[in-house]
N, C-alpha and C positions, 0 to 999 in steps of 0.2 A: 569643581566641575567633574563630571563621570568619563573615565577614561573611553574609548572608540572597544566598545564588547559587541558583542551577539550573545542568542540563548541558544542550548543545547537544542534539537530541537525535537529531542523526546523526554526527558524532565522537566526544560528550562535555567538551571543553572545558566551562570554567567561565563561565556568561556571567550576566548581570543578570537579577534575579527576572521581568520583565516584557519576559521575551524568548524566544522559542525554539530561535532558529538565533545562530550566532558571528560568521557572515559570508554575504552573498548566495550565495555558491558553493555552503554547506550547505542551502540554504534551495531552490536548484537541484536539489539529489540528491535531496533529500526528494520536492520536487515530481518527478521522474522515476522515483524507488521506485514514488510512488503512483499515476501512470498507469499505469505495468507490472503492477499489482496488479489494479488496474480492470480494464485489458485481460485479465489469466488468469482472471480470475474471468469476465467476458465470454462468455474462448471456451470456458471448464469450463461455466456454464451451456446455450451452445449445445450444445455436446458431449452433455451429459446428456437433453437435451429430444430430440434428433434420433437419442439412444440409446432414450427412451421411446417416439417414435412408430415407431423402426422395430420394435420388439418389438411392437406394439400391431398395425402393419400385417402381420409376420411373421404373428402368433397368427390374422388373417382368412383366412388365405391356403389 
């Protein structure tokens, strides 16, 4: 039977229940996924809001 694993959970690798990354380098990517994530989400909110207020300022005009 298959010992009690998890998967890394940016390669997959097989790694120990009470762990989430295989190696620091995965554990790297992960953390650089998630600031790139943060940051589009960022400029999509900026994007959006400076989309609202220019329709809001068009529509006075």
């Amino acid at each position: 039977m298959v010992d009690d694993h998890k998967h890394c959970i940016v390669c997959g690798k097989a790694i120990e229940p009470d762990k989430f990354f295989c190696s620091p380098s995965c554990e790297d990517i992960f953390k650089k996924q998630q600031k790139r994530v943060a940051r589009s989400r960022l400029i999509m909110m900026i994007l959006i809001i400076a989309l609202f207020v220019s329709i809001i300022v068009s529509s006075y005009i």
